[in-house]
N, C-alpha and C positions, 0 to 999 in steps of 0.2 A: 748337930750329930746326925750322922746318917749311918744305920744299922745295912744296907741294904751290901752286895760282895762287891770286891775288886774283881773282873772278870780279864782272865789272861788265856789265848790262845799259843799253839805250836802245832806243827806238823804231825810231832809226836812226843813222845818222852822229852825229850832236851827242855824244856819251857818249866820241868818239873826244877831244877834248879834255879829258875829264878823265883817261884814259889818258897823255897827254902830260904832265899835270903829276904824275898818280902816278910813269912813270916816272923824273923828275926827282928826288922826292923819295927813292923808294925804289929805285934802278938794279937792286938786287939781287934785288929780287920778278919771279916770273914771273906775268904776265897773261892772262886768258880772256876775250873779249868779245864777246859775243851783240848782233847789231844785229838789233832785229823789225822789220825791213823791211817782212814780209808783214802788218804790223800797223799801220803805220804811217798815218797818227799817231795818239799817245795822247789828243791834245787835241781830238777829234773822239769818243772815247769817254764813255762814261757812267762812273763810281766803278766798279761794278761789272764792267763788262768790263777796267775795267784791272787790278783785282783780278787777276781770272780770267789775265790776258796775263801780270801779273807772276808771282802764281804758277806757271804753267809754264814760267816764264825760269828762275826761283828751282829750279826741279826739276830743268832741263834741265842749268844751271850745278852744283848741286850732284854730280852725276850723271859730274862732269866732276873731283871731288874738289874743288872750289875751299874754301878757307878757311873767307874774307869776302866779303861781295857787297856791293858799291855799288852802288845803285840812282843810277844815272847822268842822269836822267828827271827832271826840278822837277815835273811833270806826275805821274807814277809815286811819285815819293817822299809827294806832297800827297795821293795819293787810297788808296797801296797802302801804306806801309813798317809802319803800326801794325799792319795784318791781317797783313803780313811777318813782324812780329815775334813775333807769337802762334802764325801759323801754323807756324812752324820755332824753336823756343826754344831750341835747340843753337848757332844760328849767327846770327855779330853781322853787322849791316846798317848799312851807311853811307849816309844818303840826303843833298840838296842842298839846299840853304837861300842863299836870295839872299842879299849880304852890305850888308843894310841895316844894320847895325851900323856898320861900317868907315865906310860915307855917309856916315851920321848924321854920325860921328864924324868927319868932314871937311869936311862940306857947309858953305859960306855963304849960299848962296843958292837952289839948291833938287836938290830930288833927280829924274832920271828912274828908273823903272824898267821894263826891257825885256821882257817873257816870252810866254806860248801864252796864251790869252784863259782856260783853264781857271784855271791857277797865277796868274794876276792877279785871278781873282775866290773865292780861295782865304781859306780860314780861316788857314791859314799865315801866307802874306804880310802880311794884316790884321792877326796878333797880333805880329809882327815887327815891321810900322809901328809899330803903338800903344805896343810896349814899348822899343823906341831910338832911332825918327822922330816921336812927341809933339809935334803943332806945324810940325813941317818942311814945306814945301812940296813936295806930292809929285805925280806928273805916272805912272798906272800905266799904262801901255801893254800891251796883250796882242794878240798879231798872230799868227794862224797863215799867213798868207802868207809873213810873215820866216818862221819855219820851214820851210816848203815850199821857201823859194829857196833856204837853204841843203842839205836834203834833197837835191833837182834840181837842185842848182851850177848855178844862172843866172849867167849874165855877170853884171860889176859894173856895167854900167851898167843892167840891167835892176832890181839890189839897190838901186842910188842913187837911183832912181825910187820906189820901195816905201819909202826910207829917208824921204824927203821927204814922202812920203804922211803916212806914222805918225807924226815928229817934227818940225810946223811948225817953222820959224823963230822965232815968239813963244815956243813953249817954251824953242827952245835961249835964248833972250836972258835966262830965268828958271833955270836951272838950271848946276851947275858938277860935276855928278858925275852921271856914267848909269849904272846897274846892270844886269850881262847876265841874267836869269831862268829862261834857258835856257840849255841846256847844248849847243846848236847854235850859239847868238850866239859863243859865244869863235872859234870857225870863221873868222867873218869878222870878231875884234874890229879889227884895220889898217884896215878900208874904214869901220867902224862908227867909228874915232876920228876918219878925214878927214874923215868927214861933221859929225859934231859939232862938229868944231875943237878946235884945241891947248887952249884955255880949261875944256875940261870933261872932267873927270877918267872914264876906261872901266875898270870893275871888277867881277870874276867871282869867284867863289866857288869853283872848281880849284883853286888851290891849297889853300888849307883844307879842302876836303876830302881831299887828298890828306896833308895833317900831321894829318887825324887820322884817318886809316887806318893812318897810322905810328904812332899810339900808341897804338890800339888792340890792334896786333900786337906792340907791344913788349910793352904790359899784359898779353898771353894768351902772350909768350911766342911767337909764332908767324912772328918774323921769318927770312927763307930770309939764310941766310952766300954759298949757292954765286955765284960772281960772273958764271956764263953761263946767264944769264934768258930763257925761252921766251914768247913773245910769237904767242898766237892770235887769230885774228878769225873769227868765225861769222855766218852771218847766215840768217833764215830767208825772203830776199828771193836777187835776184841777187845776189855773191857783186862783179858790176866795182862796186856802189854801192859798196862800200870802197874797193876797189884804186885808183878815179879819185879819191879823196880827195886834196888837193894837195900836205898835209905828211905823207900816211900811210908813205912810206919813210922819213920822218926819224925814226915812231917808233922804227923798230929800229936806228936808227942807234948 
């Protein structure tokens, strides 16, 4: 048993839904979460400065005893987790992976996929295509503006405009499954299904991450038994960009 948090970073808010479906999975785990605000965003950086950003997230949280760190970042995971791993070998790292599998594995007619313009022109996401989308009709969209609205909680109808922008109508008539890329889209996946319509299937990659965070820590042995779990939010930005988050009291709930 190890009492000590799961520590999970993000650029900013977005990282907060994969927190929700950790604690869903694991109630029992206490949580650490570093929002880089003051960094914000990573998809405006170079490989190198995310490097640099993620590494002193990775020092900051450790510093904080955290276990495990999930890089909560598709952006962050894609440019930093393998220098992650070499640079701290003590300590296991969970990073986010679009769930083009699951598409694939659904898709009839074609796939969108949603992310930051970085993580869509990613070696990642390209070898994911190639290895369970083979053929499939794929549609990659990479938009830092959706990221920003969700950041800056723009009204919906401001999001519905930018939504319309990114994914014409000729697309939605081509595809039947949209994939979130980013870890800020699940934020807003309810406005993101109206707009597509009930026909096409909206799917994130939170919860599998979050099942295998869980067995990760059963593997090392490092799951918490006690059942009143502490839940932090840090951030190296203003401190209300959490607090106005719309379901962030239901985390503790």
């Amino acid at each position: 048993m190890n009492k000590n948090p799961i520590g999970i970073f993000d650029s900013g808010i977005g990282g907060l839904s994969v927190v929700r479906q950790i604690k869903k999975v694991l109630p029992n785990e206490s949580i650490i979460y570093l929002a880089d605000k003051a960094n914000f965003s990573y998809g405006e950086k170079t490989p190198e400065q995310i490097r640099k950003l993620s590494e002193k997230n990775v020092k900051w949280l450790l510093a904080q005893k955290a276990k495990l760190i999930v890089v909560a970042c598709n952006t962050a995971t894609v440019n930093a987790i393998s220098f992650l791993r070499q640079r701290f070998p003590s300590i296991v790292f969970v990073g986010m992976e679009p769930a083009i599998k699951p598409a694939a594995e659904e898709s009839k007619k074609g796939i969108i996929i949603l992310s930051s313009p970085r993580a869509a022109k990613s070696q990642q996401l390209d070898s994911l295509i190639k290895k369970y989308a083979q053929g499939a009709k794929i549609f990659n969209i990479g938009s830092l503006e959706l990221v920003q609205a969700v950041e800056e909680q723009w009204n919906s109808s401001k999001i519905g405009i930018t939504l319309k922008k990114l994914i014409p109508q000729k697309i939605l008539n081509q595809a039947d499954i949209l994939v979130l890329g980013c870890t800020h889209f699940p934020l807003i996946k309810s406005q993101i299904q109206k707009f597509v319509g009930k026909d096409i299937k909206v799917i994130d990659s939170g919860e599998a991450v979050a099942k295998r965070v869980k067995v990760v820590l059963e593997e090392k042995k490092l799951l918490n038994a006690i059942t009143k779990p502490k839940y932090s939010f840090f951030t190296t930005g203003e401190r209300e960009v959490i607090r106005k988050i719309t379901f962030f009291k239901a985390l503790l709930i």
